[in-house]
C-alpha positions in Angstrom: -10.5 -12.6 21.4 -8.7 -14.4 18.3 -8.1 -12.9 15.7 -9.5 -13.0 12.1 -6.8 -14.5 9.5 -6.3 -12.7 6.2 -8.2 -13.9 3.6 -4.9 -13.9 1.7 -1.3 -13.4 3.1 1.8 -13.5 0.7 5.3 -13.7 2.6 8.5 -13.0 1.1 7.7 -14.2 -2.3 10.9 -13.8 -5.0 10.8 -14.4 -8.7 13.5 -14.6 -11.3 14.1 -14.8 -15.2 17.1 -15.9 -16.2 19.2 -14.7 -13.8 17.4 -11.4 -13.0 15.6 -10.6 -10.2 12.1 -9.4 -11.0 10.1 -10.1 -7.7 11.9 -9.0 -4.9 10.8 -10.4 -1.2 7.5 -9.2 -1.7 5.3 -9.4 1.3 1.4 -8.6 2.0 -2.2 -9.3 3.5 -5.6 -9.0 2.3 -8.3 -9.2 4.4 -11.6 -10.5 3.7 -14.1 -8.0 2.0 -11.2 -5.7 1.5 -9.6 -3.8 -1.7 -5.9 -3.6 -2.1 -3.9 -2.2 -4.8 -0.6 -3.4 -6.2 0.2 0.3 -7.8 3.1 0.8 -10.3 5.1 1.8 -13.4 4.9 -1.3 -16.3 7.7 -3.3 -15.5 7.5 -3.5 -12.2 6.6 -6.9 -11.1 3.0 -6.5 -10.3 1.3 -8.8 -12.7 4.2 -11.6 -11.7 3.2 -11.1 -8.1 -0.7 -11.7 -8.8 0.3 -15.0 -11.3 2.0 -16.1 -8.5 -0.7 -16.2 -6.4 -3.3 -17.9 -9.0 -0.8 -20.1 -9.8 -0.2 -20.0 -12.5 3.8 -19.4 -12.1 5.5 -20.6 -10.0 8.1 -18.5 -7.0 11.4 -18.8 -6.6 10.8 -18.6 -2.8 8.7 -17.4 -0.5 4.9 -18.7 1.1 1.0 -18.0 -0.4 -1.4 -18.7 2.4 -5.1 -18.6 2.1 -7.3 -17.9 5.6 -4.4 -19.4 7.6 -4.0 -22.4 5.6 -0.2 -22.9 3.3 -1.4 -23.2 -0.5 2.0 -22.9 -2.1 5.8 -22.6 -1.0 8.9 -24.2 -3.0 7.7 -28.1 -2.2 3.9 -27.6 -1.7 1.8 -26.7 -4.0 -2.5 -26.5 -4.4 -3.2 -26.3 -8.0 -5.0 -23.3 -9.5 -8.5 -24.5 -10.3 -8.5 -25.3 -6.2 -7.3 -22.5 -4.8 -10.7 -20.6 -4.8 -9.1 -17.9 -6.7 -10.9 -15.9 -9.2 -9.5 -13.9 -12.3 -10.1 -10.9 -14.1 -8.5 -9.5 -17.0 -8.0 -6.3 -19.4 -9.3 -8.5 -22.2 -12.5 -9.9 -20.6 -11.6 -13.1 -21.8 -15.2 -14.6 -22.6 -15.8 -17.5 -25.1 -17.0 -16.2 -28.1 -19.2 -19.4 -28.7 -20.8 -19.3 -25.9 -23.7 -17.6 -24.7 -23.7 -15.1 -22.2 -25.7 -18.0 -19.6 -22.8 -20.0 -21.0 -20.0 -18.0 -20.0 -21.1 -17.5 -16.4 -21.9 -21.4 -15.8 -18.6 -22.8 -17.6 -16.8 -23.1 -14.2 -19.2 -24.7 -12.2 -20.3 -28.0 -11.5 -23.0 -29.8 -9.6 -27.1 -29.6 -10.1 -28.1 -27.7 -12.9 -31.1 -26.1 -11.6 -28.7 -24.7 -8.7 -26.2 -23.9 -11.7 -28.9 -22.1 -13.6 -29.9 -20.3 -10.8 -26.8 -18.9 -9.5 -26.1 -18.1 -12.9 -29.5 -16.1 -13.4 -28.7 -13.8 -9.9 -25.6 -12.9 -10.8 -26.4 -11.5 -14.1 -29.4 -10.0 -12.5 -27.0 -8.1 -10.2 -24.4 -6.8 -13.0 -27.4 -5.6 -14.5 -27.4 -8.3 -17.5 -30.5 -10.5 -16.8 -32.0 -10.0 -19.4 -29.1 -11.0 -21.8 -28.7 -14.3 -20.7 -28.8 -15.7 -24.4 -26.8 -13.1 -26.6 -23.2 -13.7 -27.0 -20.3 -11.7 -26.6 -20.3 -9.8 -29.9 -23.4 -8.5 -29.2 -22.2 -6.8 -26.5 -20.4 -3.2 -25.5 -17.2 -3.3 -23.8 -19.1 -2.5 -20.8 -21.4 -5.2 -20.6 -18.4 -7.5 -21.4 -17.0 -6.5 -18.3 -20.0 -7.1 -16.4 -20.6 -10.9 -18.1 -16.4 -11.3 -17.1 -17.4 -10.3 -13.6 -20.2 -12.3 -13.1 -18.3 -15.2 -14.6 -15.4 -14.7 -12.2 -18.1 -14.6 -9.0 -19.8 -17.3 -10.4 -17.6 -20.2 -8.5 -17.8 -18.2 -5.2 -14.2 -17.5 -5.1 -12.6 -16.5 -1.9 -9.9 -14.1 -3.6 -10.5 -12.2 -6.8 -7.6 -11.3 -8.3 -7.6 -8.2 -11.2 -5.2 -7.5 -13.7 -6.0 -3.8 -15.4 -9.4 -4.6 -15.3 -11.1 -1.5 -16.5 -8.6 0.1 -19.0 -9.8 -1.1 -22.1 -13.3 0.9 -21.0 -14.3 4.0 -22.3 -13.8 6.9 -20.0 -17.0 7.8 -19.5 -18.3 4.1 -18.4 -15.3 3.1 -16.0 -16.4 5.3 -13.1 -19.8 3.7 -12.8 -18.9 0.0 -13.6 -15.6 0.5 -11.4 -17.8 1.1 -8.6 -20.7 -1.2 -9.1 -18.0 -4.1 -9.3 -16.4 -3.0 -6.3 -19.3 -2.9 -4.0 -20.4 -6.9 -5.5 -17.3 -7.9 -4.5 -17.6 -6.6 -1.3 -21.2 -8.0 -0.6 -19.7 -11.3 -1.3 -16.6 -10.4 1.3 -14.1 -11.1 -1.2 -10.9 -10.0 -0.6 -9.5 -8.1 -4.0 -6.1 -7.7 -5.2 -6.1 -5.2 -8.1 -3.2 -4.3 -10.2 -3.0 -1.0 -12.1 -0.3 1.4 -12.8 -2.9 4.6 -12.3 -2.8 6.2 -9.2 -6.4 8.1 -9.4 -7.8 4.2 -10.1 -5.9 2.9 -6.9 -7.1 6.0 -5.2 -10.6 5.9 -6.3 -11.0 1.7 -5.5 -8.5 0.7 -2.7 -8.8 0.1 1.1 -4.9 0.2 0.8 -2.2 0.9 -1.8 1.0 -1.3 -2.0 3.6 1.0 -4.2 5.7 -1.3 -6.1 9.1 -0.3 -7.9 12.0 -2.2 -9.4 10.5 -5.8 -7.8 9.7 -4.5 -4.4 7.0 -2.9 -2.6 8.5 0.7 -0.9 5.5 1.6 0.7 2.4 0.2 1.7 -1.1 2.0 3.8 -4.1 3.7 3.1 -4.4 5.9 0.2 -4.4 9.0 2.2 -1.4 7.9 3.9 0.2 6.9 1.0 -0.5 10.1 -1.1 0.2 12.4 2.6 3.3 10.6 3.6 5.3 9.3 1.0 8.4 7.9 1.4 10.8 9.3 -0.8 10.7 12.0 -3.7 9.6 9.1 -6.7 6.2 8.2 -4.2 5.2 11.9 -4.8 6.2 12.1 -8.3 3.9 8.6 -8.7 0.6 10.8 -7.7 1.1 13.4 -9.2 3.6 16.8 -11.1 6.2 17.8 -8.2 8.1 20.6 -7.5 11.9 20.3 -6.6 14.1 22.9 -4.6 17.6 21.8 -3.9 19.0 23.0 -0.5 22.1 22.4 2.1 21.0 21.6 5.4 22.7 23.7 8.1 21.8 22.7 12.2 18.6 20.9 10.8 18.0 23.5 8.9 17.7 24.1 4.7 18.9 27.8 3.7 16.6 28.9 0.4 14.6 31.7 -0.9 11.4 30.6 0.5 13.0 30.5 3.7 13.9 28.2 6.2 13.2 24.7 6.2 13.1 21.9 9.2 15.5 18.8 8.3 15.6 17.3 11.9 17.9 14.4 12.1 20.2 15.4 8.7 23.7 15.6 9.3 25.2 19.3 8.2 26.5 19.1 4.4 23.9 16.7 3.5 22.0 17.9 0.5 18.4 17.8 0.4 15.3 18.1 -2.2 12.4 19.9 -1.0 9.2 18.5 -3.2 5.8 20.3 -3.4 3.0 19.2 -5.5 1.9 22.3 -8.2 -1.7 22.6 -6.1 0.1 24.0 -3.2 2.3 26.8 -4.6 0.0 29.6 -3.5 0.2 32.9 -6.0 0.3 36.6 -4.5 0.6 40.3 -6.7 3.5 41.9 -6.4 2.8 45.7 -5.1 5.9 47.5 -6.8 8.7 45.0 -6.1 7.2 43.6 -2.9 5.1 40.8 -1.8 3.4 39.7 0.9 4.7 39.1 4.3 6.2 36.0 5.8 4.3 34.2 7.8 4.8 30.2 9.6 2.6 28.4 7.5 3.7 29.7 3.9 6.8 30.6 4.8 8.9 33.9 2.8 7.6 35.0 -0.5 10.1 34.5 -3.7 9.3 36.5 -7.0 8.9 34.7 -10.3 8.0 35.9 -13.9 5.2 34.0 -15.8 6.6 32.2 -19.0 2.9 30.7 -19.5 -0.4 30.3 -18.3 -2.6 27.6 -19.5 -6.7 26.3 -18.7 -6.9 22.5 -18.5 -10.1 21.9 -17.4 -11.0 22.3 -13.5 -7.7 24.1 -12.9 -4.7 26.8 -14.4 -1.4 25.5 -14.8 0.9 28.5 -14.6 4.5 28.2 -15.3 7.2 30.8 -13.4 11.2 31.5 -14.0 12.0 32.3 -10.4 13.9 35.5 -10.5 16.6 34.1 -7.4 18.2 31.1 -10.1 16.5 30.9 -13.4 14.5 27.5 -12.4 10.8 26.7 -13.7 8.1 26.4 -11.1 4.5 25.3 -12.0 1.8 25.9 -9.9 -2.3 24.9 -10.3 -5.0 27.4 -9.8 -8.8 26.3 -9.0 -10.6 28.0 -12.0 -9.8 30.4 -14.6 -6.3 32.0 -13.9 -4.5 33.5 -17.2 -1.7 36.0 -15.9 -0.1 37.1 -20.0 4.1 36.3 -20.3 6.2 38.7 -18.0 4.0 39.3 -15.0 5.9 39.1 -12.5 4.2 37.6 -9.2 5.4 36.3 -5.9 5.1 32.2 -4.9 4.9 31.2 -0.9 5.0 27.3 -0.1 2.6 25.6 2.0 5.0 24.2 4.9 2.5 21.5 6.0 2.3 20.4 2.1 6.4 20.4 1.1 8.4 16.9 1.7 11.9 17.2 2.5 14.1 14.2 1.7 18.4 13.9 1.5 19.5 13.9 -1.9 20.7 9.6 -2.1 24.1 9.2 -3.2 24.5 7.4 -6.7 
């Protein structure tokens, strides 16, 4: 049986400015009706990768294919407005004096009845029928976003292609029209290729994540396999607050007051970082200098002092000088969790939740 072709398939693409280096041999595939994310810090060469692929810039090297047909290397090259690409922006980008029914229809062509009607479903499906001849000024941020996405569908694009899309929206609307867009697009089986630099967005909307840093993408899957698995100590970081334990590894194993930890495969003397998100530091009283017993999964208990306990929202954030060095350990409590300043309690680390990676050499 053949096999379907991505929608789109970027190979080894490479940008530079004046000398520097800012898209580095980037490489990935989208497949039809499916949501990937290009996540990363500002800077980072996302937004040059995904005007690469409009075409709106132009690579230094590499190959843009669209369903298994070459749309751009260094000598070919399909222009923009025929690549079947659509676009979406932070700033909406609408015509000011244009109506809404306007807007939608400015990039189509061909019988205006067909025009007006294609026109008249979409809005009906972003929920803006019935403002088909108000103008952008009339409108919330939100229902800018929905006339932008309706505009962008409009053509029947192949690829939609989203720079920050949602961040100028208030909080409380992004959730909803996040989603709504989402499941249009994938109705119309086109393949997305989002850019943000917030992992709970790329979490909340992609089929699969492609970490970016410094030009180059370090790790690419599913978001739980992303989030699960990361690939060095700056991937956890990316998701979310970490905890770092410094340890030398002895006969694949690392020596330190929470006890023994596996380092299969690093060489004796290496130095390693043991990372562990704040969420799975679990807390346990101390009973008159002692806490709990070891045990496999959490490992031994190490005693730590409170320095302060704070309530941000769903969770506690308590904050601990560990009693063995002096260092600060934060950990995140479900709830309401307020030990005062100079209780002292005892910390065990969840062995199936803790990374271990060798400390790179500058």
């Amino acid at each position: 049986m053949q096999t379907q072709d991505p929608r789109l398939e970027i190979k080894h693409l490479v940008r530079r400015y004046e000398g520097r280096t800012v898209v580095k041999d980037v490489s990935l595939r989208v497949m039809p009706g499916q949501v990937t994310c290009l996540l990363g810090p500002s800077g980072c060469g996302k937004s040059t990768t995904l005007r690469m692929i409009a075409g709106v810039e132009m690579q230094d090297s590499g190959e843009i294919w669209v369903d298994g047909a070459l749309i751009c290397d260094t000598v070919f090259r399909v222009p923009p407005e025929r690549r079947h690409i659509g676009l979406m922006f932070q700033d909406f980008a609408l015509f000011p004096h244009l109506s809404v029914a306007q807007n939608v229809a400015f990039g189509l062509s061909g019988d205006k009845a067909a025009m007006a009607s294609r026109v008249k479903e979409l809005l009906n499906r972003v929920g803006m029928g019935r403002y088909l001849e108000s103008y952008p000024h009339e409108l919330s941020g939100g229902e800018q976003q929905r006339v932008a996405l309706a505009r962008a569908l409009a053509p029947r694009p192949r690829i939609m292609l989203m720079d920050e899309p949602f961040s100028g929206l208030d909080n409380r609307l992004r959730d909803g029209i996040r989603d709504e867009t989402l499941d249009i697009l994938r109705e119309e089986d086109t393949a997305v290729l989002l850019v943000t630099h917030e992992p709970e967005e790329a979490m909340r909307m992609a089929d699969e994540i492609a970490l970016m840093r410094d030009g180059r993408i370090v790790q690419q899957g599913a978001p739980y396999n992303i989030y699960n698995a990361p690939v060095d100590r700056s991937a956890v970081a990316f998701f979310s607050d970490i905890n770092v334990i410094r340890g030398t590894v002895r006969g694949a194993l690392t020596e330190t007051p929470f006890g023994h930890f596996l380092a299969p495969g690093v060489p004796d003397g290496q130095e390693v970082e043991i990372v562990i998100r704040p969420q799975h530091i679990k807390i346990d009283f101390d009973r008159g200098g002692r806490g709990p017993n070891p045990t496999p999964q959490d490992g031994t208990p190490a005693r730590g002092v409170v320095v302060r306990a704070r309530f941000i929202g769903s969770e506690s954030l308590v904050e601990f000088r560990m009693d063995h060095d002096g260092s600060i350990l934060r950990a995140t409590v479900p709830n309401v969790f307020l030990p005062k300043p100079g209780k002292p309690l005892w910390l065990m680390l969840r062995r199936d939740r803790c990374f271990v990676f060798p400390v790179k050499k500058d």
